[in-house]
C-alpha positions in Angstrom: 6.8 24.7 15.4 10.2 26.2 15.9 12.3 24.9 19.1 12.5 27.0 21.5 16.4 28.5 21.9 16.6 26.9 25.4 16.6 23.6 23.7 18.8 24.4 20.7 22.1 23.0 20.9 24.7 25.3 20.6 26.8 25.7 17.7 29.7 27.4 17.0 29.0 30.1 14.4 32.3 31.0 13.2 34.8 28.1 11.1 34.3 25.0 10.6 32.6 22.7 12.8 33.4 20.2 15.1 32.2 16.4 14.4 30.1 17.1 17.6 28.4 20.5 16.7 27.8 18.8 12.9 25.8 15.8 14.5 24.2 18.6 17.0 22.9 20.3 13.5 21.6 17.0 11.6 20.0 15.7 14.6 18.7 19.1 15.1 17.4 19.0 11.5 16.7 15.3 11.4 14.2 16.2 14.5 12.4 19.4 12.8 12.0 17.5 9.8 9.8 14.8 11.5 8.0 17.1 13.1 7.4 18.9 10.3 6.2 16.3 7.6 3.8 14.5 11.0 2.2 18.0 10.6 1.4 18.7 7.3 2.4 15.4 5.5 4.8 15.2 2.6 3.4 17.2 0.4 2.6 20.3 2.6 6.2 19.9 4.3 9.0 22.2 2.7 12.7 23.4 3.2 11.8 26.7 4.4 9.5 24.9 7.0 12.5 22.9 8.3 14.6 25.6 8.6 12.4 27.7 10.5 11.3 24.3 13.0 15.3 23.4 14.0 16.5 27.4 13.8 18.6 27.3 10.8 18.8 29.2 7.2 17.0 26.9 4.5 21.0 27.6 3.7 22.2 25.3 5.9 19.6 22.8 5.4 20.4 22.3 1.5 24.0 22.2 2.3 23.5 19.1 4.3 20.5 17.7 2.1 20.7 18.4 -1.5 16.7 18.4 -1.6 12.9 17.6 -0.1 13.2 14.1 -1.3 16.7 13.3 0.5 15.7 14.9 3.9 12.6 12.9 4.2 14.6 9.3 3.1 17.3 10.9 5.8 14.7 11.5 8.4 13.5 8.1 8.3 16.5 6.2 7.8 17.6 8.1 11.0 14.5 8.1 13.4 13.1 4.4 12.8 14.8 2.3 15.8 14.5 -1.9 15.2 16.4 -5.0 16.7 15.6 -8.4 16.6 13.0 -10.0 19.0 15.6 -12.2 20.8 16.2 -9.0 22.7 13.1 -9.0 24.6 11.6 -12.6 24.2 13.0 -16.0 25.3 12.6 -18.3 22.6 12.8 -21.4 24.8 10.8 -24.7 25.3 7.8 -23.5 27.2 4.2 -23.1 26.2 4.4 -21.9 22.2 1.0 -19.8 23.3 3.2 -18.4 26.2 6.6 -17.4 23.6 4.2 -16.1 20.9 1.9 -13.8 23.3 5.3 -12.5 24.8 6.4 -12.1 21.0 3.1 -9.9 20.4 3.8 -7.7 22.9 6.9 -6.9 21.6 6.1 -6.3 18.1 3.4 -3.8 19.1 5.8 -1.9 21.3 8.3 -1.8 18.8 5.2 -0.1 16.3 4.2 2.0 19.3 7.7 3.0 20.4 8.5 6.9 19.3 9.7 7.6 16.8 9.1 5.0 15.2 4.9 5.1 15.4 5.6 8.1 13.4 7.9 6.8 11.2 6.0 4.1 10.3 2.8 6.3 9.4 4.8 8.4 7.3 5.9 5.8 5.3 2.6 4.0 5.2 1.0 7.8 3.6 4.3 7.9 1.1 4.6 4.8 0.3 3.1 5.1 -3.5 5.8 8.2 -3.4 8.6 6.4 -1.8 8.3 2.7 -2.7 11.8 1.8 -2.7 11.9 3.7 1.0 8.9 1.9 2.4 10.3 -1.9 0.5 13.9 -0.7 2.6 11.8 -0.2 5.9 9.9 -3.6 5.1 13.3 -5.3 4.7 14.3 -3.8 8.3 11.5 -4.6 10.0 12.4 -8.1 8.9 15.9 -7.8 10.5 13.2 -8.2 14.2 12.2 -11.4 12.9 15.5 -13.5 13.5 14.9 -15.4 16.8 10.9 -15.6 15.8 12.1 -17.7 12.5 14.8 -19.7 14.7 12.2 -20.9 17.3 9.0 -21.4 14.7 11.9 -23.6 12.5 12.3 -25.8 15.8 8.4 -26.2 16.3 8.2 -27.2 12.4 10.9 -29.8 13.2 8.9 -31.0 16.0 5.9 -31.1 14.2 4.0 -28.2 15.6 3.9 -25.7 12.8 1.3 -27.0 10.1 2.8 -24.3 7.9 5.7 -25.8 6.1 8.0 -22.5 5.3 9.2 -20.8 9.0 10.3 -17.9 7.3 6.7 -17.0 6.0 5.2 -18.1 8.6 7.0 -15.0 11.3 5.9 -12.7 8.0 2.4 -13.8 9.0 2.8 -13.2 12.4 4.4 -10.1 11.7 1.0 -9.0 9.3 -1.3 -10.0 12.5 0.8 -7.7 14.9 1.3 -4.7 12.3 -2.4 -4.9 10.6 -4.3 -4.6 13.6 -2.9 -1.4 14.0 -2.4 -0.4 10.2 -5.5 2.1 10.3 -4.3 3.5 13.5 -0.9 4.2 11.9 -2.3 5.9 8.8 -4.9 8.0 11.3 -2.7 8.8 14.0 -5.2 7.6 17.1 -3.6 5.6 19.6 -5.8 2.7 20.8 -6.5 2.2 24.4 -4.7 -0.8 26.4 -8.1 -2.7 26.1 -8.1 -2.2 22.7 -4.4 -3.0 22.1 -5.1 -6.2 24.5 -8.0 -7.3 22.3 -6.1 -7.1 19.1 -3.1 -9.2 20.4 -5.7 -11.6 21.3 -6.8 -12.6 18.1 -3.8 -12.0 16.3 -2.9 -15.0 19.1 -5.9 -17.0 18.6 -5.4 -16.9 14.2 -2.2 -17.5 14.8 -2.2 -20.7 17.3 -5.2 -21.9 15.5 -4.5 -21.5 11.8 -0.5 -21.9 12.1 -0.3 -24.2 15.1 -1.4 -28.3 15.6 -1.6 -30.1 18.8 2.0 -31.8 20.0 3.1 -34.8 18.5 1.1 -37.7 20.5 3.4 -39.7 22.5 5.2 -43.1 21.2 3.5 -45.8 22.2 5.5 -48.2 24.7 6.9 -51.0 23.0 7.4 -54.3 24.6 
């Protein structure tokens, strides 16, 4: 699909570019490149293709990425958006069931946020292709997981977490919010909010009940 001209931003044909027109024409790029390889994958994707999708000469495109290969690493190094949890979730003292459900939530809208739903399912279909770029994305994804390690570290030192290693642990956590929604990544279908609710619920319920014991009982009085 090629933009249509109302929505190009204008570029100045003639000498060289300004820093502002040059990010106009990558970003311009960067976006008809993801729309192009969510159509017709990797493999069906091509320069040419690009080109024509952000209004361009295949020209232009090579002079800013050398090859397929480097646009689609570009494209996803530019489009996937993550920060850590702490943004969006208190990690405080109240109800772990309370801090993990909010944490849910925000893992599956970071997935669900565009682009980076469609991110995230391109790499999932290149992986085999791209396994240093999908092990990079992994590595981000991980960058989210900060403030969840921080706050399951204080419920290991207060005896809560029966798993001994925090770290693994929010990886776990992680797995339960991303692999409910693994197949819908790879097929594209977006699940209805009673479906989404009913997966956070027992990524919850494994989580509280397989990672989580009861609190500590209290000290008995002494005399």
């Amino acid at each position: 699909m090629t933009l249509p001209a109302a929505d190009l931003p204008r570029i100045a044909t003639r000498g060289r570019p300004s820093k502002e027109e040059a990010a106009l024409l990558r970003k311009r790029i960067i976006d008809a490149a993801l729309t192009t390889f969510r159509q017709h994958g990797y493999a069906g994707a091509s320069i040419d293709g690009v080109a024509r999708a952000a209004g361009v000469s295949r020209t232009t495109v090579y002079a800013l990425y050398c090859d397929k290969p480097t646009l689609f690493a570009e494209t996803i190094d530019a489009k996937i958006v993550i920060s850590d949890l702490s943004r969006w979730v208190a990690f405080d003292d109240r109800d772990p069931e309370i801090v993990l459900r909010e944490t849910l939530i925000a893992l599956n809208r970071t997935y669900y946020r565009q682009p980076n739903f469609e991110v995230l399912r391109l790499c999932i279909a290149e992986a085999d292709r791209f396994p240093e770029l999908f092990e990079q994305v992994c590595t981000l994804l991980g960058t989210a997981l900060v403030g969840l390690t921080a706050y399951l570290e204080r419920l290991h030192a207060a005896g809560r977490l029966t798993i001994h290693d925090p770290g693994r642990a929010a990886i776990l956590f992680n797995m339960l919010a991303l692999g409910s929604l693994k197949p819908f990544l790879i097929s594209g279908e977006r699940l209805s909010p009673d479906d989404r609710g009913g997966h956070l619920d027992l990524a919850l319920h494994l989580m509280l009940h397989g990672c989580l014991g009861p609190p500590p009982a209290p000290a008995a009085p002494t005399e």
